[in-house]
KOLVODREN-246854 format. One record per atom (N, C-alpha, C): residue in one letter; x, z, y. Coordinates in steps of 0.1 Angstrom, whole numbers, plus 5000, padded with zeros to 4 digits. Layout:
KOLVODREN-246854
{atom 'A',{X,Z,Y}}
...
//
This chain:
KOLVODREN-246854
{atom 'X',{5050,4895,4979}}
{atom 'X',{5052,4888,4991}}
{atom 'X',{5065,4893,4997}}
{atom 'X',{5074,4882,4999}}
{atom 'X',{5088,4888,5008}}
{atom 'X',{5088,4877,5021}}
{atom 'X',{5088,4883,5025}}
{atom 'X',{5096,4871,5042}}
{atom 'X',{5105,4873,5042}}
{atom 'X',{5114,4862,5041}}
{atom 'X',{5129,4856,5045}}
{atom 'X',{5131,4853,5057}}
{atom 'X',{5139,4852,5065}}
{atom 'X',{5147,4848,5076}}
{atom 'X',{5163,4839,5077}}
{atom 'X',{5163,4830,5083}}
{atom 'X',{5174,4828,5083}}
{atom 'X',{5186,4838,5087}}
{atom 'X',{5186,4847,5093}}
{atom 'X',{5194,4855,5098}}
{atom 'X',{5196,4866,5084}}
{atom 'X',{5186,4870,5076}}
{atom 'X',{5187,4881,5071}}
{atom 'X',{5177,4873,5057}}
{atom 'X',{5186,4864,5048}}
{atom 'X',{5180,4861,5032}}
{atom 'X',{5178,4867,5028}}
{atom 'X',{5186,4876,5027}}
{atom 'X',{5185,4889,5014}}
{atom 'X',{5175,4902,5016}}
{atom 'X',{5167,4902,5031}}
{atom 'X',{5161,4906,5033}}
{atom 'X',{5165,4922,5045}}
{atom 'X',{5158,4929,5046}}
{atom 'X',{5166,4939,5061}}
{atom 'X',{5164,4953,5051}}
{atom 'X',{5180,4954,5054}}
{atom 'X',{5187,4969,5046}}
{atom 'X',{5174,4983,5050}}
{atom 'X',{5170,4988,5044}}
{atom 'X',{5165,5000,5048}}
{atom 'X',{5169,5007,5044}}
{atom 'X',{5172,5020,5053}}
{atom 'X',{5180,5034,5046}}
{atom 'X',{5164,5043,5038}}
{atom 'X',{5172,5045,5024}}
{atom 'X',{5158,5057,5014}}
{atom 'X',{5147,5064,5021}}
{atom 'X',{5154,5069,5032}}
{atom 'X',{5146,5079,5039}}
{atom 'X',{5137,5070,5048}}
{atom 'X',{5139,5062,5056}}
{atom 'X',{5125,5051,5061}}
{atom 'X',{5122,5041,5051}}
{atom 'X',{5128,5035,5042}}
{atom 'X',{5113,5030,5028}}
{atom 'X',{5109,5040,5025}}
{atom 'X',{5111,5052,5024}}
{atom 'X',{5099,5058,5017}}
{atom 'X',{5090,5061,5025}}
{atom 'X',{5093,5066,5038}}
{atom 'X',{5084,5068,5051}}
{atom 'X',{5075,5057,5053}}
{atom 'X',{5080,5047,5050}}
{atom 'X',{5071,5033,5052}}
{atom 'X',{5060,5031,5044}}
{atom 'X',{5063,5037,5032}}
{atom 'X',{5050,5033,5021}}
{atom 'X',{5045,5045,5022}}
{atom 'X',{5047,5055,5027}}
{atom 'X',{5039,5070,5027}}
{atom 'X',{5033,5064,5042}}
{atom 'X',{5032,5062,5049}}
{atom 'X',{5028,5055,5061}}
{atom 'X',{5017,5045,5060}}
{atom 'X',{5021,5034,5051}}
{atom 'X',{5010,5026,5044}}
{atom 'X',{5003,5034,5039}}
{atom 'X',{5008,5037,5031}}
{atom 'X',{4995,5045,5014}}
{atom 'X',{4985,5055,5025}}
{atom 'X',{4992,5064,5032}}
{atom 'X',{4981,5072,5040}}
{atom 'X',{4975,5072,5048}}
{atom 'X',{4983,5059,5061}}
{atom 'X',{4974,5058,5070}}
{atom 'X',{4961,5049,5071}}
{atom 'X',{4964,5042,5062}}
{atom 'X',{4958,5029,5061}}
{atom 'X',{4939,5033,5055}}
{atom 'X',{4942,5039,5047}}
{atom 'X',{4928,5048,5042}}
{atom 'X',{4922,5059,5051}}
{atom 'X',{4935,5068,5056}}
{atom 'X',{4925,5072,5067}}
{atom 'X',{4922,5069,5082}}
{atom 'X',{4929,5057,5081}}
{atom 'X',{4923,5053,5092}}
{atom 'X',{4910,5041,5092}}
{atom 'X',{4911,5037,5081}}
{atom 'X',{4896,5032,5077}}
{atom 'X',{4889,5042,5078}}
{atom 'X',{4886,5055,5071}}
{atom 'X',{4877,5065,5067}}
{atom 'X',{4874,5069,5082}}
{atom 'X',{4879,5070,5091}}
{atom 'X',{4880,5072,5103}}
{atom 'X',{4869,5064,5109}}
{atom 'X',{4872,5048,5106}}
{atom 'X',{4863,5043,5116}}
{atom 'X',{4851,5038,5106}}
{atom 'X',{4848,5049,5098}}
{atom 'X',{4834,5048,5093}}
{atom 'X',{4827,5057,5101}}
{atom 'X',{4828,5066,5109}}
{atom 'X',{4822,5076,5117}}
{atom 'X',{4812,5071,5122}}
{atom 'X',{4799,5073,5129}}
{atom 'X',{4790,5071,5133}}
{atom 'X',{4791,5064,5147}}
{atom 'X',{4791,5058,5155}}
{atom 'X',{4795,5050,5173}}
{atom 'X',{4783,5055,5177}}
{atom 'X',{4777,5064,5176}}
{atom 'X',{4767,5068,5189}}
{atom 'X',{4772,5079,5195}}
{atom 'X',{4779,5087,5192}}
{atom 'X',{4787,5100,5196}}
{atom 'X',{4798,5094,5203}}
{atom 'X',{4804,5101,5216}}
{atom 'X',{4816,5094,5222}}
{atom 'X',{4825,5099,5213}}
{atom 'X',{4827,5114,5206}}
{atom 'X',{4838,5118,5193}}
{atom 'X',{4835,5109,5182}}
{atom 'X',{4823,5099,5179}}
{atom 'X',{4826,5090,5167}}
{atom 'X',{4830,5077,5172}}
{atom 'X',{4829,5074,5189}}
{atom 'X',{4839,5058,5193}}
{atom 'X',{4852,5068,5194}}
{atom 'X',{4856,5079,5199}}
{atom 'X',{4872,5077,5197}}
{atom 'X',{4878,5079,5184}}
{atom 'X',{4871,5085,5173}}
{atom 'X',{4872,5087,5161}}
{atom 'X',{4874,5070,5153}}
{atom 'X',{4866,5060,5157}}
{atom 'X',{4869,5044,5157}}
{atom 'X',{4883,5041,5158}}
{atom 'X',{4882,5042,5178}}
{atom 'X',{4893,5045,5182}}
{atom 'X',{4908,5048,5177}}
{atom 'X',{4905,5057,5172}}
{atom 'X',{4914,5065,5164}}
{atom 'X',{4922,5057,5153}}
{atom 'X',{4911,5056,5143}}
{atom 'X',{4914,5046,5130}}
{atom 'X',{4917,5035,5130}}
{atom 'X',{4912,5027,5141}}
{atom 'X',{4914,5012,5143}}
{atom 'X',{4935,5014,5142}}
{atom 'X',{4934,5027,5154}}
{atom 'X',{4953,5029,5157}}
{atom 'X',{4961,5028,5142}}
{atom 'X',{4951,5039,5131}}
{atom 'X',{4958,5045,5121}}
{atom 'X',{4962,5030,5111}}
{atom 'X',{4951,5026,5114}}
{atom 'X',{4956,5008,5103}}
{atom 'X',{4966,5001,5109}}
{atom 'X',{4964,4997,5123}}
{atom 'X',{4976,4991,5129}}
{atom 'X',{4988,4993,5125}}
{atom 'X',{4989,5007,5127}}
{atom 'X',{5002,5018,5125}}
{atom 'X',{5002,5009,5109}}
{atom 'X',{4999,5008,5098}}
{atom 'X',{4997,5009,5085}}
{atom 'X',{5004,4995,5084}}
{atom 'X',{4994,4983,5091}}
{atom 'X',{5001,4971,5088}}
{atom 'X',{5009,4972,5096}}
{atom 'X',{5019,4973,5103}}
{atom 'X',{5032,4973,5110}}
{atom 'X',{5038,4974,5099}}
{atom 'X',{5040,4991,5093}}
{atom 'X',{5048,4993,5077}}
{atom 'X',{5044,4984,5070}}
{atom 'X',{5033,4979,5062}}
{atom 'X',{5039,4967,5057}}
{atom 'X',{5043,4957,5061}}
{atom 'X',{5048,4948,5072}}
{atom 'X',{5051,4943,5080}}
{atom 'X',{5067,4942,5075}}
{atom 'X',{5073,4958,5080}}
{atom 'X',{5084,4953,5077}}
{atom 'X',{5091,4959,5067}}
{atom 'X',{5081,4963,5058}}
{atom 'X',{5086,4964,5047}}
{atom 'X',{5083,4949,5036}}
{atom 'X',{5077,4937,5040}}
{atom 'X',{5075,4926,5034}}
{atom 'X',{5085,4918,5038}}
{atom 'X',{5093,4920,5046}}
{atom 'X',{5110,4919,5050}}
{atom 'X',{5116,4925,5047}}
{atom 'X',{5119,4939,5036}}
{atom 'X',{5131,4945,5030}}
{atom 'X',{5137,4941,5020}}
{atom 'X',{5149,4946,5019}}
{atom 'X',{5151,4943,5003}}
{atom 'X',{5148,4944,4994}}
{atom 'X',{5141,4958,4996}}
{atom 'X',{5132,4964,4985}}
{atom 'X',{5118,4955,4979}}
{atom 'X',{5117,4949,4992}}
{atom 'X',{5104,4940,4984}}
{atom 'X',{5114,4925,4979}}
{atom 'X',{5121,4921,4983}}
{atom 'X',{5129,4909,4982}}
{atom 'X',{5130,4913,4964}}
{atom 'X',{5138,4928,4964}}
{atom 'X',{5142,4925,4947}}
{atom 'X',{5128,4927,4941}}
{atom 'X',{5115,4932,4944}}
{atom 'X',{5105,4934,4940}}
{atom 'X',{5097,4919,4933}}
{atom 'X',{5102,4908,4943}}
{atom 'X',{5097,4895,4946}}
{atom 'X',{5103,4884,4941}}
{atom 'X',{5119,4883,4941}}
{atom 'X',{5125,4875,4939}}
{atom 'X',{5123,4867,4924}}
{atom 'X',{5128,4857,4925}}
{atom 'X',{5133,4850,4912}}
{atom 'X',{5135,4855,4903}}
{atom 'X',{5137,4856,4891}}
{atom 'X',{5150,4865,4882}}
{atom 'X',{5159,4856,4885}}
{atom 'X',{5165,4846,4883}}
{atom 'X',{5178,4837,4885}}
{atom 'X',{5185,4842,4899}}
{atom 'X',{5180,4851,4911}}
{atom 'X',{5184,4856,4920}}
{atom 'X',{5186,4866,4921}}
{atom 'X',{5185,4880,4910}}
{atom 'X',{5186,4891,4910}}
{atom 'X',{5198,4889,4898}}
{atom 'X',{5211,4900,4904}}
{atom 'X',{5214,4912,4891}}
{atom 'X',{5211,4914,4881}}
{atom 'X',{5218,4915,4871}}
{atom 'X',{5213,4931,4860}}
{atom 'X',{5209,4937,4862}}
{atom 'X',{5216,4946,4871}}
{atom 'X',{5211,4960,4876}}
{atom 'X',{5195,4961,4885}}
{atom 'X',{5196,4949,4891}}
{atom 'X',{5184,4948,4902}}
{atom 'X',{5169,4943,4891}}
{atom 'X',{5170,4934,4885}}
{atom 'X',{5165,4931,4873}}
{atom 'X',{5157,4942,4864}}
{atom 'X',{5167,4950,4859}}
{atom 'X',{5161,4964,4851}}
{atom 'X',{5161,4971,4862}}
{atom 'X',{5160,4970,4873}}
{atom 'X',{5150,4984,4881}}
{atom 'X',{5135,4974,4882}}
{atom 'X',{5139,4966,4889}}
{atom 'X',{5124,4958,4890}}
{atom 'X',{5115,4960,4882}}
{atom 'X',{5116,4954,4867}}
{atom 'X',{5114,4956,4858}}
{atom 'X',{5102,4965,4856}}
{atom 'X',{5114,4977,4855}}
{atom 'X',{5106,4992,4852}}
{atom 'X',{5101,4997,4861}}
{atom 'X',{5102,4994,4875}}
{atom 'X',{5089,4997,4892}}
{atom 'X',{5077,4984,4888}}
{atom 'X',{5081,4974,4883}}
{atom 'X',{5068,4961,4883}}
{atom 'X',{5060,4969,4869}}
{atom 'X',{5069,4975,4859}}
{atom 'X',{5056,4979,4851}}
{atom 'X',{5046,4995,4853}}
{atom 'X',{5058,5000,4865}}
{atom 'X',{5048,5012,4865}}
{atom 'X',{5035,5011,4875}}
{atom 'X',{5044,4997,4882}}
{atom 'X',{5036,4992,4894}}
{atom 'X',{5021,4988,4887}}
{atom 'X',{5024,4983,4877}}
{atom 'X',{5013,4975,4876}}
{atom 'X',{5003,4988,4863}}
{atom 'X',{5011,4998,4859}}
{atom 'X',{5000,5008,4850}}
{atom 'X',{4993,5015,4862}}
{atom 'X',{4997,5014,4876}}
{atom 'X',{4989,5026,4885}}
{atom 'X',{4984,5014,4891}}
{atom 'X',{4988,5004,4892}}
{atom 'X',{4973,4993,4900}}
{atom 'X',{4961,4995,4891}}
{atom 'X',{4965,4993,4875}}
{atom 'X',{4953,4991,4866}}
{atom 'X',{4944,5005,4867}}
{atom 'X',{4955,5014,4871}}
{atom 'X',{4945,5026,4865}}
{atom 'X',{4935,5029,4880}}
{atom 'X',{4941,5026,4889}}
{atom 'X',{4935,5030,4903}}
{atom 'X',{4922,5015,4903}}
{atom 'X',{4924,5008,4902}}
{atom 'X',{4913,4995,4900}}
{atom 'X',{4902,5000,4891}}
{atom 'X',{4905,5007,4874}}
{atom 'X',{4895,5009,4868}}
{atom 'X',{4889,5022,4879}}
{atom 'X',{4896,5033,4880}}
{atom 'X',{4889,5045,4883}}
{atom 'X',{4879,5039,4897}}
{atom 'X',{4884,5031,4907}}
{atom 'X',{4877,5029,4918}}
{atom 'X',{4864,5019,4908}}
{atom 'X',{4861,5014,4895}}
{atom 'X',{4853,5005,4894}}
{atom 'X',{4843,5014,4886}}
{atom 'X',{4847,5029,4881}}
{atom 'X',{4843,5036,4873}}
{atom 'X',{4830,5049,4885}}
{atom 'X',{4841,5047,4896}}
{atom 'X',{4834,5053,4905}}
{atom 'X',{4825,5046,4915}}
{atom 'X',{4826,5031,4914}}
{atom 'X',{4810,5027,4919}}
{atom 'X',{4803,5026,4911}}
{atom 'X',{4804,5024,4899}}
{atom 'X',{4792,5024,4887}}
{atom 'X',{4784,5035,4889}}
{atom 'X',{4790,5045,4889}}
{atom 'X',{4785,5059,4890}}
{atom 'X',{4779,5064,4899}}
{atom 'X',{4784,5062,4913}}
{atom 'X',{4777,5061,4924}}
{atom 'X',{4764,5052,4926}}
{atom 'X',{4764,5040,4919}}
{atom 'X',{4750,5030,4919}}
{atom 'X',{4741,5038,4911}}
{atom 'X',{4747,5044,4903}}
{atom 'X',{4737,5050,4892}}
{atom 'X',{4730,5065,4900}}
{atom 'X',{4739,5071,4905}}
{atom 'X',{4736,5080,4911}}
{atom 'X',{4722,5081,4922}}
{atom 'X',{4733,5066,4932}}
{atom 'X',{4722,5073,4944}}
{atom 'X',{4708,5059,4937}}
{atom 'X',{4707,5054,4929}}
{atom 'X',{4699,5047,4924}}
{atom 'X',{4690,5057,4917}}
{atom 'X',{4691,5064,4912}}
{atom 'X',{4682,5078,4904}}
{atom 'X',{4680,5091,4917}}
{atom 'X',{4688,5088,4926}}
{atom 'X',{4682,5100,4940}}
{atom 'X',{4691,5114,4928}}
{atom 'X',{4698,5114,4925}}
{atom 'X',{4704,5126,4916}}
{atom 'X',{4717,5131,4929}}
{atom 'X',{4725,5122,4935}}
{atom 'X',{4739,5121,4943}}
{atom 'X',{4738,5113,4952}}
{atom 'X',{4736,5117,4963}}
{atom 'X',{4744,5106,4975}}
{atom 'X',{4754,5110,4976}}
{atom 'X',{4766,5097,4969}}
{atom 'X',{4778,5093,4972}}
{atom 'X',{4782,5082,4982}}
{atom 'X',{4792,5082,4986}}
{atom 'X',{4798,5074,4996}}
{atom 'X',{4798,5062,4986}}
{atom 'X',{4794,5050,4990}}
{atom 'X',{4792,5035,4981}}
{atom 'X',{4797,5022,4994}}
{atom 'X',{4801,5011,4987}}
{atom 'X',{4801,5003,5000}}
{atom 'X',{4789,4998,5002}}
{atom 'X',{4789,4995,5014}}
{atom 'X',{4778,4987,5017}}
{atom 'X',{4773,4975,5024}}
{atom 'X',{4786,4976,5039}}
{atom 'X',{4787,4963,5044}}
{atom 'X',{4800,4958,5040}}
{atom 'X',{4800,4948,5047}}
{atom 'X',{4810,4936,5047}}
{atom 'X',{4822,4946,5052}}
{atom 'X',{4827,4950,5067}}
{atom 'X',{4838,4959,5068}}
{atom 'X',{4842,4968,5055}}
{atom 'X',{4829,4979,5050}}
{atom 'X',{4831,4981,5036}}
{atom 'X',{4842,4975,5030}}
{atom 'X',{4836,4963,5025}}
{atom 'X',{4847,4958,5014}}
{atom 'X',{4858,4950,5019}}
{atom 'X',{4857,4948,5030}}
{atom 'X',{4864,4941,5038}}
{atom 'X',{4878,4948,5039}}
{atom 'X',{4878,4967,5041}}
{atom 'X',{4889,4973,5045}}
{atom 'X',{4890,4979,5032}}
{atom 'X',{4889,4975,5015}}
{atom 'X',{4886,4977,5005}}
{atom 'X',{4896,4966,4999}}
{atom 'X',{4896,4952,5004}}
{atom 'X',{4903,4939,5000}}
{atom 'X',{4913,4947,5008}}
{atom 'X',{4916,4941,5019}}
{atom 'X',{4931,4944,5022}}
{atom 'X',{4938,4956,5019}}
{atom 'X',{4934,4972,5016}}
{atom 'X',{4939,4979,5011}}
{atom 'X',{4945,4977,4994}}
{atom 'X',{4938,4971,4987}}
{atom 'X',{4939,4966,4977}}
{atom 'X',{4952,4959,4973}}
{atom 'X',{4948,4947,4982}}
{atom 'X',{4961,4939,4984}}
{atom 'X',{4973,4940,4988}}
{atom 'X',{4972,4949,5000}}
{atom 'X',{4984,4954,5004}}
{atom 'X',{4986,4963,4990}}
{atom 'X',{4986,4974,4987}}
{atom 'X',{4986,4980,4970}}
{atom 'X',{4995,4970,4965}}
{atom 'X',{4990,4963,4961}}
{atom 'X',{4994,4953,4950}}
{atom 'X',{5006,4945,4953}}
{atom 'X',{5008,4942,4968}}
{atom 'X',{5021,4941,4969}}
{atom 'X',{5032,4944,4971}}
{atom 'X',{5027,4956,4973}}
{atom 'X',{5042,4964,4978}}
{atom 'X',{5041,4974,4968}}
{atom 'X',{5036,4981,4956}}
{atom 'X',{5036,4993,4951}}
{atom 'X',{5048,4986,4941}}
{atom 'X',{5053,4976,4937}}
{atom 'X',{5067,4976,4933}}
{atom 'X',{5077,4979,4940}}
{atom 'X',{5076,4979,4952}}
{atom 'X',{5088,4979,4960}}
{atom 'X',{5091,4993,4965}}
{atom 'X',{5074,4998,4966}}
{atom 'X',{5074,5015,4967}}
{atom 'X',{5078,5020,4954}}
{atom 'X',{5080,5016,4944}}
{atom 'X',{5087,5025,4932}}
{atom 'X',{5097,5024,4931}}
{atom 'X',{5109,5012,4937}}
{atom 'X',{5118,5011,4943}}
{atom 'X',{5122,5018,4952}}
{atom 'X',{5117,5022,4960}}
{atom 'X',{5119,5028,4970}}
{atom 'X',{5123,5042,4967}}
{atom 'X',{5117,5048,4955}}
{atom 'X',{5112,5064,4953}}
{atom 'X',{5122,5065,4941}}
{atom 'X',{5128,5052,4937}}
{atom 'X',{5140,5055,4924}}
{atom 'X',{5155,5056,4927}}
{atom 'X',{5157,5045,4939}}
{atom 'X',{5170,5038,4945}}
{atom 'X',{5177,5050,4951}}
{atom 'X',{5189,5047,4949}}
{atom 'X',{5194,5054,4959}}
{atom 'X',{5199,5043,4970}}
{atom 'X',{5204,5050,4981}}
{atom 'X',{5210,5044,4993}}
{atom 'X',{5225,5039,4984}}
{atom 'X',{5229,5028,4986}}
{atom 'X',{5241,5022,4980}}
{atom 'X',{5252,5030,4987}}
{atom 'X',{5252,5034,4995}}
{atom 'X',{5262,5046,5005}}
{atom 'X',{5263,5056,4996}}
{atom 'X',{5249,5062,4989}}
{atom 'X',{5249,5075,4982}}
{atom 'X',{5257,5074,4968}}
{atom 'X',{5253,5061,4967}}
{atom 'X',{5257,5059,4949}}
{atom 'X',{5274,5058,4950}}
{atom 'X',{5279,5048,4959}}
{atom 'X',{5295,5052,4959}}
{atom 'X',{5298,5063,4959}}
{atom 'X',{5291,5076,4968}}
{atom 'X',{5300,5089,4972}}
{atom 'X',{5299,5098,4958}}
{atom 'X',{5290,5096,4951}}
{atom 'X',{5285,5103,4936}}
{atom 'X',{5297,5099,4927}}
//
């Protein structure tokens, strides 16, 4: 997913050091700020603990927000007939590592509900399992968000700043 503007096609320059802050921003806050508002609401420390998490996702979609306007996701997204050589073989090799850690984090999370059903199904392990609808609800959109930006985060963690690459 890239959003274009007319003011800014090519998408909005980010300097290395805030894309990567941006997807370390996503990737972290976003999970614990779900895990947050799984807390219990009868304790006033589990509504501000809600409280809390509802902030921590906000914060999370904002970064992706405007990182789905960078360039980093632009070259992540675009065309090939609109990319470079050079933009081309990075994509490339972020879209395939992007996609060996989607696969592998999809199986392990599908490896670890099996296990868990089996578990607290036999009374052996209560593990954390979903259960309601928010469950999977903050489950999909973590997911998805994942999946569309984790090319652009391997971009992000490869590139250098075009400033840097001239002065080298």
């Amino acid at each position: 997913m890239f959003v274009t503007s007319a003011t800014r096609p090519f998408g909005r320059h980010l300097p290395r050091n805030s894309a990567r802050g941006l997807v370390i921003a996503l990737y972290a806050l976003y999970p614990i700020g779900c895990a947050l508002q799984l807390a219990p609401d009868d304790a006033a420390a589990g509504v501000a603990l809600s409280v809390a998490g509802l902030g921590l996702v906000l914060i999370a979609i904002l970064a992706f927000l405007v990182l789905a306007g960078s360039r980093l996701q632009r070259q992540a997204q675009e065309e090939e007939p609109k990319l470079d050589e050079r933009e081309l073989a990075e994509r490339n090799r972020a879209a395939y590592r992007a996609h060996s850690v989607f696969s592998g984090t999809v199986l392990l999370g599908m490896i670890y509900l099996m296990l868990s059903q089996d578990l607290i199904a036999s009374g052996r392990l209560d593990l954390w399992a979903p259960t309601k609808g928010e469950h999977w609800n903050a489950l999909f959109w973590g997911f998805t968000m994942l999946s569309l930006t984790l090319p652009a985060a391997f971009l992000a963690f490869q590139k250098a700043d075009p400033d840097e690459e001239m002065s080298e």
